[in-house]
C-alpha positions in Angstrom: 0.0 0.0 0.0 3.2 2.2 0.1 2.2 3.4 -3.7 -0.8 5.0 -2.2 -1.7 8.2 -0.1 -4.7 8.7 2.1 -6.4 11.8 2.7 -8.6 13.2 5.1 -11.1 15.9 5.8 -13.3 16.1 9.1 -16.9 17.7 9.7 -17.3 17.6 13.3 -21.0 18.2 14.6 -20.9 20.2 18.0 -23.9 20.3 20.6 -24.0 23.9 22.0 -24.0 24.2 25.4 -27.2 26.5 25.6 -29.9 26.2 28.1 -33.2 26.5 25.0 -32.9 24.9 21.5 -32.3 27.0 18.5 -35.7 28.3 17.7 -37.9 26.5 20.3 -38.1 27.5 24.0 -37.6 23.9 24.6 -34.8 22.5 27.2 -31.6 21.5 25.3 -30.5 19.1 27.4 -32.0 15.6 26.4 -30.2 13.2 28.1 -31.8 11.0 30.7 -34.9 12.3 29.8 -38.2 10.6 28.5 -39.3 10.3 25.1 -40.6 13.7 23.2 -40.7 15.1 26.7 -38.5 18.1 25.8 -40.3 19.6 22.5 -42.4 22.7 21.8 -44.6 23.0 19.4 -42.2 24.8 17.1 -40.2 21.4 17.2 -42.9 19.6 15.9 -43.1 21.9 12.9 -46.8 22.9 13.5 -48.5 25.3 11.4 -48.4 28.9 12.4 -45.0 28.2 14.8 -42.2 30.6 13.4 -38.5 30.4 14.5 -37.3 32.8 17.3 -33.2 32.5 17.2 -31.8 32.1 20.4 -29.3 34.6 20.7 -26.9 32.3 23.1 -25.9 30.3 20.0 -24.6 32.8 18.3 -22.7 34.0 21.2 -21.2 30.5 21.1 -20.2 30.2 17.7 -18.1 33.5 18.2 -16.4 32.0 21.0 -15.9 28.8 18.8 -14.3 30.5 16.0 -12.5 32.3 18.5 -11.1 29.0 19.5 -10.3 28.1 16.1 -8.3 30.9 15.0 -11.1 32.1 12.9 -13.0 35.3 11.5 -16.7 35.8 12.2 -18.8 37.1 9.4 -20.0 40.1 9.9 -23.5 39.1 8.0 -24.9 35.5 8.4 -27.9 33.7 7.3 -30.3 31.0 7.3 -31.5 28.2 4.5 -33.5 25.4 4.4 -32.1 21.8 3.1 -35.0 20.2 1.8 -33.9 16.4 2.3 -36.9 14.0 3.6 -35.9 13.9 7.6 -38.2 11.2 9.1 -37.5 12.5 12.5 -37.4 16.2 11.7 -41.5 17.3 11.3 -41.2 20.7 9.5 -39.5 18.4 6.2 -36.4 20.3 6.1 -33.3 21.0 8.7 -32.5 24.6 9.4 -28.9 25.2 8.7 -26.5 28.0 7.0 -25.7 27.1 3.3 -24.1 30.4 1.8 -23.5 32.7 4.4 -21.8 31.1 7.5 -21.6 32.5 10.9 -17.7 31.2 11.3 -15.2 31.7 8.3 -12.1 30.6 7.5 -9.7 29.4 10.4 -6.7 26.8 11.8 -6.1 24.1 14.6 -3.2 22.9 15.2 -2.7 19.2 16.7 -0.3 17.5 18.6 1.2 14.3 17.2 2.2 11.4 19.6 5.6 11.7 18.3 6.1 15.3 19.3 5.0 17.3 15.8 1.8 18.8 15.1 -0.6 18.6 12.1 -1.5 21.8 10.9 -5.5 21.7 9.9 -7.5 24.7 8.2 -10.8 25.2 8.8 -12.6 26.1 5.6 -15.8 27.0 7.8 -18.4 26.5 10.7 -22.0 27.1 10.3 -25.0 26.9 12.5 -28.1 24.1 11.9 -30.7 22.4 13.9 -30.4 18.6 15.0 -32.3 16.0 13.7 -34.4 13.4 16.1 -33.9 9.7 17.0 -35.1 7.0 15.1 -35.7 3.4 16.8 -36.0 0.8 14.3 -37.7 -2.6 15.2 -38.6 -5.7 13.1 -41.7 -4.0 11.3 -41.8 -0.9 13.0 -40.0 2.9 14.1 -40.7 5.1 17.0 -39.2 8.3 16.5 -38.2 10.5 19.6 -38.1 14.1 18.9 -35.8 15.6 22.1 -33.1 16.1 19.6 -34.9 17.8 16.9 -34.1 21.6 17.2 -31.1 21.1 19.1 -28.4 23.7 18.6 -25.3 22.7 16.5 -22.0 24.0 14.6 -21.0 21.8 12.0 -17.1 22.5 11.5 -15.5 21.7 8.1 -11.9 21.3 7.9 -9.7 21.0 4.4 -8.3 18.1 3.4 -5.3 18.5 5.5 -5.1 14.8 7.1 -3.6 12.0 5.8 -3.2 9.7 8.3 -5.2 8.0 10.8 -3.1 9.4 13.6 -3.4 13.0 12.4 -7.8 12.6 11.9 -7.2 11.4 15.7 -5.4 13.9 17.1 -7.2 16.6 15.5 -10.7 15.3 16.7 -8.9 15.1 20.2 -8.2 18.9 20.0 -10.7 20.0 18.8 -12.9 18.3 21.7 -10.5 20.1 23.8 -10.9 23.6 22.2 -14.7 23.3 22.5 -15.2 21.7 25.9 -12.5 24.8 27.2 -13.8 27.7 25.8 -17.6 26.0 27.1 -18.8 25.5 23.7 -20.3 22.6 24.3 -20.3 19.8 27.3 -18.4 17.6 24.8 -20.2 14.4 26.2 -19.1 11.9 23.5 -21.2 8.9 25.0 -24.6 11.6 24.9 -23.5 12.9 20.9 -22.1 16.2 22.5 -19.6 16.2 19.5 -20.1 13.2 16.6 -17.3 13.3 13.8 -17.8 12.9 9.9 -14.7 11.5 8.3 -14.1 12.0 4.8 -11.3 9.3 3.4 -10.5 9.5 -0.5 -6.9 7.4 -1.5 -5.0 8.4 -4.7 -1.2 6.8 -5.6 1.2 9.1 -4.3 2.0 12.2 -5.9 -1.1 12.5 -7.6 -2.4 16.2 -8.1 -6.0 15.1 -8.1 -7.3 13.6 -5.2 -9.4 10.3 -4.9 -13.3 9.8 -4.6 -14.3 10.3 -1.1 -16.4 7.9 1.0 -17.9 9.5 4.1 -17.9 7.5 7.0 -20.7 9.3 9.3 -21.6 9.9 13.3 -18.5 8.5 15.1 -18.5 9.7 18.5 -14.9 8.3 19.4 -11.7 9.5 19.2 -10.4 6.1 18.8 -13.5 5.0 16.0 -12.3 8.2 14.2 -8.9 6.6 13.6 -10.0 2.8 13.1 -12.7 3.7 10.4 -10.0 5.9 9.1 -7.2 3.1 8.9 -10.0 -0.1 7.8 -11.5 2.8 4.4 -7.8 3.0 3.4 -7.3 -0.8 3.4 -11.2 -1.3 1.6 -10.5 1.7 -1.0 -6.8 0.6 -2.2 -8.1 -3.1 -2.1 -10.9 -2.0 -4.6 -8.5 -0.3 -7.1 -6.0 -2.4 -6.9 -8.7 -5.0 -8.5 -9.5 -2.9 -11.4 -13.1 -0.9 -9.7 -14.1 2.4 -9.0 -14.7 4.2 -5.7 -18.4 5.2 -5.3 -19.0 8.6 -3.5 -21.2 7.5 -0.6 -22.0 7.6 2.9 -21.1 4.9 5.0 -21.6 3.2 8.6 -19.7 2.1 11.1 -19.4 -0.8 13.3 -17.4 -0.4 15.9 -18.0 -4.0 17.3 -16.5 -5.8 13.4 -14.6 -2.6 13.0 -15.8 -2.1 9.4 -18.0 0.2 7.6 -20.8 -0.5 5.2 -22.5 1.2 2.5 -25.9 3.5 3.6 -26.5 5.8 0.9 -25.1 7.3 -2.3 -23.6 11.0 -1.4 -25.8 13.8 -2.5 -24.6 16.5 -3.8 -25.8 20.5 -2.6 -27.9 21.0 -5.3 -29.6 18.3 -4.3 -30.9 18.9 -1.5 -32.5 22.3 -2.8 -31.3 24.7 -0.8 -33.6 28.0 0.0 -33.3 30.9 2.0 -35.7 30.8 5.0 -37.7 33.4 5.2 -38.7 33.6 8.3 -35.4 34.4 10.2 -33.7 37.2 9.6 -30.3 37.7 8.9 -27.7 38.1 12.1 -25.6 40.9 11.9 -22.9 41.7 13.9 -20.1 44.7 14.0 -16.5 44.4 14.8 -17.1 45.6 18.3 -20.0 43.6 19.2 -17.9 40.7 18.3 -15.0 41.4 20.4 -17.7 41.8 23.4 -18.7 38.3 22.7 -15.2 37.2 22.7 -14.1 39.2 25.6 -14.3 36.8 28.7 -12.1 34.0 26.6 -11.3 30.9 28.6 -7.7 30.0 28.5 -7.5 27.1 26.0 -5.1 23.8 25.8 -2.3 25.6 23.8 -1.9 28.3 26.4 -1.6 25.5 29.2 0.5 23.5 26.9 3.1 26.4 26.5 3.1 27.1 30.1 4.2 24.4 31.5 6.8 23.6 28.6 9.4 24.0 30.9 8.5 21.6 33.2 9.8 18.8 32.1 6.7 17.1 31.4 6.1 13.7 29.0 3.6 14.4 26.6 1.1 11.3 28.6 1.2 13.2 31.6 0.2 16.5 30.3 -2.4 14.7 27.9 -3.5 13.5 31.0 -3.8 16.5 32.9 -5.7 18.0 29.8 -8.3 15.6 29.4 -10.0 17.5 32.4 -10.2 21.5 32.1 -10.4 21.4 35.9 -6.8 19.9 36.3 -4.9 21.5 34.0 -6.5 25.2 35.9 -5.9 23.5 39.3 -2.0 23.1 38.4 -1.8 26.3 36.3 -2.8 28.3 39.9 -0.2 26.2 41.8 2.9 26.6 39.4 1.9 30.4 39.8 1.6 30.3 43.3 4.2 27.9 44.6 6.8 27.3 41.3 7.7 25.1 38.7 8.7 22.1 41.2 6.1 22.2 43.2 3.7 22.1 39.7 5.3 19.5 38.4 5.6 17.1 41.3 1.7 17.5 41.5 0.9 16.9 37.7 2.5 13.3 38.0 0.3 12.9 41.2 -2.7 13.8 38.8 -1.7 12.0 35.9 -1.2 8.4 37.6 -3.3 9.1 40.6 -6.8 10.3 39.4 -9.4 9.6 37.3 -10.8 11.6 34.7 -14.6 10.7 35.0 -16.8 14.1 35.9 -17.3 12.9 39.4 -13.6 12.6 40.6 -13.1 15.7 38.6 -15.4 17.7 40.4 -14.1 16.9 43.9 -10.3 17.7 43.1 -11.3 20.5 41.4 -13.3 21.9 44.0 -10.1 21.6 46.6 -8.0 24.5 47.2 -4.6 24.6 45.8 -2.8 25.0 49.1 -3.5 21.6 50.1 -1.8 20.1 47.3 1.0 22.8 47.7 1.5 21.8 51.6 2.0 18.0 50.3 4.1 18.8 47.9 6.6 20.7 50.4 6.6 18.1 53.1 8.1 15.6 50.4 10.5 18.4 49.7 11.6 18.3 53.2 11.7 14.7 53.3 8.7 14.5 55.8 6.7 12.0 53.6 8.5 9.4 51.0 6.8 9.2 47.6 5.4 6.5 48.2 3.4 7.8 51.0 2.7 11.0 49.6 0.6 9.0 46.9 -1.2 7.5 49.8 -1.8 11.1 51.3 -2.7 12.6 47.7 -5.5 9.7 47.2 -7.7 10.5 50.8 -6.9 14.5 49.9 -9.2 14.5 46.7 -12.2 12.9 49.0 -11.6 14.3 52.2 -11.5 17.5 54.3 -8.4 17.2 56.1 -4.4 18.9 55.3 -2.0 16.8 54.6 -0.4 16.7 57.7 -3.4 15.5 59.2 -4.0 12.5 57.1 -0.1 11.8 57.4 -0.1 11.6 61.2 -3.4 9.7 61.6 -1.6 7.2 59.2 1.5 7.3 60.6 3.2 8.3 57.7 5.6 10.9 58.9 9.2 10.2 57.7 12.1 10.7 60.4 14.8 13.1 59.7 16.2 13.3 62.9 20.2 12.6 62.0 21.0 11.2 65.2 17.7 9.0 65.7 18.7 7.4 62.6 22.0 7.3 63.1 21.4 5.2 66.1 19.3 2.3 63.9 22.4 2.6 61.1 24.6 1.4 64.4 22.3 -1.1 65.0 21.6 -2.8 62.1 25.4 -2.9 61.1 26.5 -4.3 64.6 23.7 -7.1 63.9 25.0 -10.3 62.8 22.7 -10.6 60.2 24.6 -7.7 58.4 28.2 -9.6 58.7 27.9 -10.5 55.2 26.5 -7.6 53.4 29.1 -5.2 55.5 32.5 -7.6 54.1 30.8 -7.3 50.5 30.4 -3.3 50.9 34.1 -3.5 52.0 35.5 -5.6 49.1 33.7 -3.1 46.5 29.9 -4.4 45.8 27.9 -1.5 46.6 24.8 -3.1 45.6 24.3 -4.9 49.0 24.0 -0.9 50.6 20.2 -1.9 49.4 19.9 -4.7 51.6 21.3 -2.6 54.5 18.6 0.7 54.0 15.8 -2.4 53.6 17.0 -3.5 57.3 16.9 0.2 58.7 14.0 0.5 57.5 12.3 -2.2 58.9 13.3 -1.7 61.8 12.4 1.9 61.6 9.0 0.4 60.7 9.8 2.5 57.6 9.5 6.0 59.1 13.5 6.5 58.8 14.4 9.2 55.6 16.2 6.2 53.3 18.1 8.9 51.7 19.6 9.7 55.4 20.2 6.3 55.9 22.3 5.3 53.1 24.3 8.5 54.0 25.0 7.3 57.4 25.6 3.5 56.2 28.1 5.4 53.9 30.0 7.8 56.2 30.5 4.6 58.7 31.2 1.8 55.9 
């Protein structure tokens, strides 16, 4: 497959995070709830209901493009795409055809391997959700919760031609929206639900291949195995002599495969219009910097800050994947230094979950708790291995640090001369004979053996550093 190239353009459908649908007063938030229990009237397409454009949306998709590196038009509007929605009433979706709110921007995407993939975005536009569909042996039921529901559908370039680069740029841009409070990102609820678009060509080609579009994955992972298994399908087919049919397809994550659904429309096709009865959203320079004002910082700003830290990629991934965190270590390397900052990012990044729960509590702790536990490893007061202990009952609980320590008996012993005395000890005992002559004729790896002793008998309070200091001096 070396003789061919794979590439790969992403439309990524994002849930705003507003309170109302789109045009409908109805609540936005569908999950857990019954069965067309969160419609209006104007969802169900009655006649008589007009539109009334919630405002919030469009707040959003300034903040969004702000996110993206991207200009917002100054004059946006409406169309309807006539395509026969069996779970949208009105017979056509609400979206933005011709005149998008978000123009032209970027996103840049870290690689595993340290790069980046550079990704334009050729535009985002505004458009109402569709409902659900249940499908049973000789019957549907359609739930209509969804239908109405906010969205920006995000349309990159071509720009991707691996599996690892759609990945990575699906990742970010979950990132950039869930930051900036675009959307709740809640992949497992459709929050955010990727279309990838995979076309192969042999390499060098300046024309690139037909394009199958492999719709709704809502999985960073499923965007980069239904990336990899349409290369293998589409170089197997021309490598036998067929053509590649522009069409949507399925995917199953369970075979990991995709399968034909529909041939791919073109826009004509759908018979676009403008609708009439929204007007058109205009917005000035200024009113757009308003909306853009109150910016939350985003992953780049985070990732820049702590580049001299030291950090591996995993652990700042890691830290990341929860906008609480990375905040929560962002206040302490400003408050307490780079050291301190660092030493509590691995404790986050091995020690701590990322599910909303566990977020919630460590993000509602202050700082200074973490801060204090950082210090009293500093000052050899707690070993590592204790301070994990102490880090794990400080995300659930309400005591310090040195609290938990003590009522665990955790406190390390630095006292020179207490030590001293068990180093005098344990090398007067018998049982160290051996290990003492083998120190002596040059095998320093027995010094091991000799801490282990002192600290057992220590009942591992004794500073293991101090002790193989003393063991040293006197050996």
């Amino acid at each position: 497959m070396a003789e061919y190239e794979m590439t790969i353009g992403i439309e990524s459908h994002v849930q705003l995070a507003t309170v109302t649908k789109l045009f409908s007063p109805a609540d936005n938030d569908a999950r857990n709830k019954g069965p067309n229990s969160v419609v209006d009237p104007i969802d169900f397409g009655l006649p008589g209901m007009l539109p009334v454009l919630n405002m919030r949306a469009i707040e959003l998709a300034a903040i969004a493009g702000r996110a993206m590196n991207a200009k917002i038009a100054s004059i946006s509007r409406f169309d309807r795409k006539h395509y026969f929605y069996p779970d949208l009433p009105s017979g056509y979706q609400i979206t933005q055809m011709y005149h998008p709110t978000i123009l032209a921007g970027a996103v840049d995407a870290p690689l595993d391997d340290g790069g980046s993939v550079h990704v334009r975005i050729h535009h985002a536009h505004l458009e109402t959700d569709a409902g659900k569909l249940t499908h049973y042996s000789d019957y549907s039921l359609v739930d209509l919760n969804r239908a109405g529901t906010p969205l920006i559908e995000i349309v990159t370039e071509p720009d991707m031609h691996s599996p690892q680069e759609a990945k990575a740029f699906a990742a970010e841009l979950h990132k950039l929206m869930v930051y900036a409070g675009v959307t709740y990102g809640d992949l497992y609820h459709g929050n955010m639900r990727f279309d990838v678009n995979v076309s192969v060509a042999p390499v060098g080609s300046t024309e690139l291949g037909t394009r199958a579009e492999v719709k709704n994955l809502n999985s960073f992972r499923s965007v980069e195995r239904a990336a990899e298994y349409e290369f293998k399908r589409q170089v197997a087919l021309l490598e036998k002599g067929e053509r590649i049919v522009q069409e949507t397809r399925g995917w199953d994550d369970s075979t990991g495969r995709t399968s034909s659904q529909r041939s791919k429309e073109d826009a004509q096709d759908y018979r676009y219009m403008p609708d009439a009865d929204i007007p058109p959203i205009v917005l000035s320079e200024d009113e757009v910097e308003k909306l853009q004002a109150n910016m939350p910082l985003l992953p780049p700003y985070y990732r820049e800050k702590w580049a001299g830290l030291g950090l591996d990629k995993s652990v700042v991934d890691s830290i990341l994947a929860h906008q609480s965190y990375a905040v929560l270590i962002a206040s302490i390397q400003d408050n307490a230094g780079d050291d301190v900052a660092k030493r509590v990012a691995h404790w986050f990044a091995s020690g701590v979950s990322t599910d909303e729960e566990t977020a919630e509590v460590a993000s509602n702790f202050v700082p200074e708790g973490y801060v204090e536990l950082a210090q009293m490893v500093e000052a050899n007061e707690l070993s590592s291995t204790a301070a994990k202990e102490v880090f794990n009952e400080l995300l659930t609980g309400d005591k310090t640090p040195r609290e938990i320590a003590e009522a665990k008996n955790l406190l390390q012993v630095s006292d020179e001369g207490a030590i001293a005395s068990i180093v005098d000890e344990v090398l007067a005992d018998p049982a160290s004979a051996k290990a003492v002559a083998d120190f002596a004729a040059g095998n320093e790896k027995v010094i091991g053996f000799l801490v282990g002793q002192i600290m057992k008998k220590s009942q591992g309070k004794a500073n293991p550093a101090l002790a193989q200091k003393l063991i040293r001096e006197r050996l």
